[in-house]
C-alpha positions in Angstrom: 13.1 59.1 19.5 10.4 59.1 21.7 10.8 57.3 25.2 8.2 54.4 26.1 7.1 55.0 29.7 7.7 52.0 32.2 3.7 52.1 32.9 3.0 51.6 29.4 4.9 48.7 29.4 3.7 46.8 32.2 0.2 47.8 31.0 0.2 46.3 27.8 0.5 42.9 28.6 -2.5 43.0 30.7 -4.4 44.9 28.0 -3.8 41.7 26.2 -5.0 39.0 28.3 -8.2 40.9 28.5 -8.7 41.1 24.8 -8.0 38.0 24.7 -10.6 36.5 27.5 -13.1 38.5 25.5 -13.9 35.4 23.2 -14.2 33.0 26.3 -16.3 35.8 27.7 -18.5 35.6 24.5 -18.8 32.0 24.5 -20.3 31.5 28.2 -22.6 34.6 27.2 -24.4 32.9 24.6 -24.2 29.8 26.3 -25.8 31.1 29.5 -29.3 31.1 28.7 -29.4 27.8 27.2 -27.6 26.8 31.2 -30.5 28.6 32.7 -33.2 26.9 30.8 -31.3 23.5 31.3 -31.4 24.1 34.9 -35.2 25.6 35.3 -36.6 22.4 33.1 -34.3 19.2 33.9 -32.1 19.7 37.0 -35.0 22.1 38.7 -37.7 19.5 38.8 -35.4 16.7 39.7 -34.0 18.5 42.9 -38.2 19.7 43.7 -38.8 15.5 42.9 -36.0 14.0 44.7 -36.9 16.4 48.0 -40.3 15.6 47.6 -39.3 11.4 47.5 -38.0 12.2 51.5 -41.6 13.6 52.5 -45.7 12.4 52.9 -46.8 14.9 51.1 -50.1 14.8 49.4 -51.6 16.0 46.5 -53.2 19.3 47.5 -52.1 19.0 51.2 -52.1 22.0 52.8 -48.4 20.8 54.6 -46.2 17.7 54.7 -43.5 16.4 56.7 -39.7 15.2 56.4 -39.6 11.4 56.5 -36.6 10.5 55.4 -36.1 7.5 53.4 -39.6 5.7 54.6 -40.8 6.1 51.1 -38.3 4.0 49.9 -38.4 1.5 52.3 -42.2 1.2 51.5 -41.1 0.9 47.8 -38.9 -1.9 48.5 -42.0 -4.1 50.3 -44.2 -3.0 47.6 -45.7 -6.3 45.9 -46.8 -3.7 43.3 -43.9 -2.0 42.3 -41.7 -5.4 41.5 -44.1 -6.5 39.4 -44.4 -3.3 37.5 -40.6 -3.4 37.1 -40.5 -7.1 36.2 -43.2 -6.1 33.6 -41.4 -3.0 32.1 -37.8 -5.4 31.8 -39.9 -8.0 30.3 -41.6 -5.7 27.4 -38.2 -4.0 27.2 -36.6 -7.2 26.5 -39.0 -8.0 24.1 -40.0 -4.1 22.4 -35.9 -3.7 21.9 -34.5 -5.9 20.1 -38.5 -6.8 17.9 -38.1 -2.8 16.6 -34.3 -2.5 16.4 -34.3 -5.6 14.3 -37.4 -5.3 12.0 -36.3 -1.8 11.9 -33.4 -3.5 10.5 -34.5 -5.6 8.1 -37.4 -2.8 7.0 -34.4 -0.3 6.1 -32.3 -3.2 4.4 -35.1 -4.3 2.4 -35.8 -0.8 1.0 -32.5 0.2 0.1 -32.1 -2.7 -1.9 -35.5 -1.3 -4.1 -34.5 0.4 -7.5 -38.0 2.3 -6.9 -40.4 3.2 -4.3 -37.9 3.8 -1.6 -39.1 7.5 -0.2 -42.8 5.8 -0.6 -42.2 2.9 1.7 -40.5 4.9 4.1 -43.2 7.1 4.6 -45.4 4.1 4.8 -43.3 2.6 7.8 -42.9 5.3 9.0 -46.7 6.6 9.3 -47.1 4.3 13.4 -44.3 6.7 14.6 -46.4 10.4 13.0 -49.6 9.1 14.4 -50.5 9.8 18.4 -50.2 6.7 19.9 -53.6 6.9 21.8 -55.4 7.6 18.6 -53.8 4.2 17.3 -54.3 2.5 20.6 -58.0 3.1 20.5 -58.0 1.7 17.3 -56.0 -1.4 18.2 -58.4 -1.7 21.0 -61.3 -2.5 18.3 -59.2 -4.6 16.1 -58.4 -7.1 19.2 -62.4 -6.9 20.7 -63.0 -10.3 21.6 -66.3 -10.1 20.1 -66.6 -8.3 16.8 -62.4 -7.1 16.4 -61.0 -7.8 13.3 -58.1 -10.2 14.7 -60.6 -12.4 15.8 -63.0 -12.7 12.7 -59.5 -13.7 11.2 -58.7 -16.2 13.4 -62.3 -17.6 13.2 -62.0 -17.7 9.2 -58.5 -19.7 9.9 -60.5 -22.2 12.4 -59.5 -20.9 15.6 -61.2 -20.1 18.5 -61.2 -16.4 19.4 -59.2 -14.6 22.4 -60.0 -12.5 24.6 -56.7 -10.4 24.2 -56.6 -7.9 26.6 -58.4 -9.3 29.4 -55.9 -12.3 29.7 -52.9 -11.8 32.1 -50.9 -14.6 30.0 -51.5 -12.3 26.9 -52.2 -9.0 27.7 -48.4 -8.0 28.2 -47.1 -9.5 24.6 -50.2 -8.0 23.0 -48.8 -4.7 24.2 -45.2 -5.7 23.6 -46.5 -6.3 19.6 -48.3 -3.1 19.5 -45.0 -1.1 20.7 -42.7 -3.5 18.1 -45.0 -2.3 15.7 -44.6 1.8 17.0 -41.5 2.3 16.7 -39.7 0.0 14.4 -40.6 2.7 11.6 -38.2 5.0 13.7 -35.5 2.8 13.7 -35.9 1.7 9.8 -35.2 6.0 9.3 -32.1 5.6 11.1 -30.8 2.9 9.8 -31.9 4.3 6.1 -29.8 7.3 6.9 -26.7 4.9 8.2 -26.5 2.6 5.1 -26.7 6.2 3.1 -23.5 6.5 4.7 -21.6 3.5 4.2 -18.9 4.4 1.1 -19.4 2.7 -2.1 -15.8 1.9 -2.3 -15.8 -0.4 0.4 -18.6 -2.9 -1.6 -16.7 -2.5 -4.3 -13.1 -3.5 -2.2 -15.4 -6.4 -0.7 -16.1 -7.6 -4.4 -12.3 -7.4 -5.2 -11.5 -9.4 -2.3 -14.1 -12.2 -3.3 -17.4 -11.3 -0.7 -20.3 -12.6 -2.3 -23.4 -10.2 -2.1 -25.8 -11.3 0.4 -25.0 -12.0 4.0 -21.5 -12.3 3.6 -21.1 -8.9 2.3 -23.9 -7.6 5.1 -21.4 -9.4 7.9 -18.3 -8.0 6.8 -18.8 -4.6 6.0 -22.8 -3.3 6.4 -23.1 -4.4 10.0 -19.4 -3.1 11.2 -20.5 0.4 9.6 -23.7 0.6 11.2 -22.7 0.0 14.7 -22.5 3.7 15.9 -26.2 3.8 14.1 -27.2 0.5 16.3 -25.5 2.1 19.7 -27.9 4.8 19.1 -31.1 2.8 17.9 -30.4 0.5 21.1 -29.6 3.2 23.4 -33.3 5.3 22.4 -35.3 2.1 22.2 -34.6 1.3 25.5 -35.2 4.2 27.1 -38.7 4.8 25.1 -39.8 0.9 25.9 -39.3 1.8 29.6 -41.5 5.0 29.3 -44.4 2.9 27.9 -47.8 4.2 29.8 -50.0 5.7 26.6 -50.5 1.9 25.7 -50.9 0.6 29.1 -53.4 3.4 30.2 -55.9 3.5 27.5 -56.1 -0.6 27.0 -55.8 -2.3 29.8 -54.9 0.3 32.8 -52.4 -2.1 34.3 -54.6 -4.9 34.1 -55.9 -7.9 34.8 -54.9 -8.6 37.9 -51.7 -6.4 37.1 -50.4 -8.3 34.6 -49.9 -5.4 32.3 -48.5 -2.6 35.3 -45.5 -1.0 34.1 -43.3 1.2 36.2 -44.8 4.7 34.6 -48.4 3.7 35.3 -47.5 3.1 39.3 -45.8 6.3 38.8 -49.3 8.0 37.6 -51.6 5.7 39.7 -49.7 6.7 42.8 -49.3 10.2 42.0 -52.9 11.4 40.4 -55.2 8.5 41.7 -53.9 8.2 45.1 -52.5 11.3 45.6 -49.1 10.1 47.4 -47.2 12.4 45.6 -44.0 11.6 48.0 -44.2 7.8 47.0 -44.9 8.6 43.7 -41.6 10.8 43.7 -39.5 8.0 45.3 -40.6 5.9 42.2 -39.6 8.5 39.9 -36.3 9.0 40.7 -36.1 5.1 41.6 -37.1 4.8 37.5 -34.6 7.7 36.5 -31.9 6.1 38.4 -32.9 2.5 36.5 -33.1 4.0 33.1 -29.6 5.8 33.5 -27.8 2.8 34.9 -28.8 0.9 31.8 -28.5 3.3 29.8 -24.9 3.8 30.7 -24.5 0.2 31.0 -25.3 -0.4 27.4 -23.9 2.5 26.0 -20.2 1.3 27.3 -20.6 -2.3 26.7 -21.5 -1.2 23.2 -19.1 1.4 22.5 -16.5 -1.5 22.9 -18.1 -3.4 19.9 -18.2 0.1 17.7 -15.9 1.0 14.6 -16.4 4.7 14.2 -15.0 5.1 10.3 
């Protein structure tokens, strides 16, 4: 019988733990360039934005200089900048919960239909396909205060005509309906696809039990079954609400009297008006750090509420 040699032995073992590190090896080789690109498109530009925030630097300056934290410290005397962040909380309190819950109601309605369901969808659904400064224009002409169609309605109802978008006690609502009515037909697809979800069975154990259809049977088991839809609805529609600009910049440019100045117009007005591209970096990464806080702030809060079936 043929003697195994002691170096053989010892060898092996180590043969195998490299075969076996050849699947981990795999896995970070195909997940390497999707690292890379991760880092050259998201964490690249923030570290170039959030060194920029601590200098003057000016758009198309030759040079700049390291000032430290003096762009925030401007930022945080800037009458401008609180009122473009008490204007973007204020359509976000209003855009989020408008959509999420006539997104609600849209998607509860249809799936009720015996017909017609894929046809209103599409219908709702045709604010979110369109480019929302295409639409904007048009909203423009419908609220002229002059010849737009909303107020040749009001004037065949008997009342007297407004000027919409020149008003500051309007002009932020206005825009707050116009984004309620943008992207509620997003939220009606998700919550379409979450009551495709729910199991039949459970109706059917609700009717054994003695829940009546209707709003009984919607608060016992419809709205329980949707909540890790609604986390996700809530989480994306206030996130989107706080990037509004497409609205703000083709109807009313943050005005009057900067009624309507939300935190991304500053962020453009600053950066490709006035050319402050160090101030205008301090308010994007002040914005970034907003939108994550609440963003984490909701998403734990809700997660509490959430069954996940």
């Amino acid at each position: 019988m043929a003697e195994i040699s002691p170096g053989w032995a010892l060898r092996a073992p180590v043969r195998g733990q490299r075969l076996a590190r050849w699947p981990l090896r795999i896995g970070h080789a195909l997940v390497a360039p999707a690292v890379v690109l991760m880092a050259l498109l998201l964490v690249g530009p923030l570290a170039v934005v959030l060194g920029l925030s601590l200098t003057d630097y000016q758009l198309g300056a030759e040079g700049l200089a390291f000032v430290g934290l003096d762009n925030y410290q401007a930022l945080w005397a800037d009458r401008v900048f609180w009122k473009s962040l008490r204007n973007t909380a204020l359509y976000s309190l209003v855009v989020v919960p408008g959509s999420v819950g006539l997104g609600l109601a849209a998607a509860l309605l249809i799936h009720g239909l015996a017909r017609g369901q894929a046809t209103y969808r599409a219908i709702f659904f045709l604010p979110v396909m369109a480019t929302l400064i295409a639409m904007a224009l048009v909203w423009e002409f419908m609220l002229h205060p002059h010849f737009g169609l909303v107020n040749l309605g009001l004037r065949e109802l008997g009342f007297a005509p407004r000027n919409w978008l020149n008003d500051e006690g309007l002009a932020l609502w206005v825009l707050a309906v116009i984004g309620i009515w943008q992207g509620f037909g997003f939220n009606m697809v998700l919550f379409s696809a979450g009551l495709l979800g729910i199991p039949r069975p459970l109706y059917e154990a609700a009717a054994i039990d003695g829940v009546a259809a209707g709003w009984a049977r919607f608060r016992l088991v419809t709205w329980p079954m949707l909540a890790p839809v609604t986390l996700f609805v809530v989480v994306v529609a206030s996130i989107k609400s706080f990037q509004v600009f497409d609205t703000v910049q083709v109807l009313t440019k943050g005005g009057p009297n900067k009624a309507t100045e939300v935190l991304v117009y500053t962020l453009y007005a600053e950066g490709f008006e006035f050319f402050r591209s160090g101030y205008a970096s301090a308010v994007t990464v002040v914005f970034l750090a907003i939108v994550l806080l609440i963003t984490l702030v909701k998403t734990r809060w809700l997660d509490r509420r959430v069954h996940y079936a």
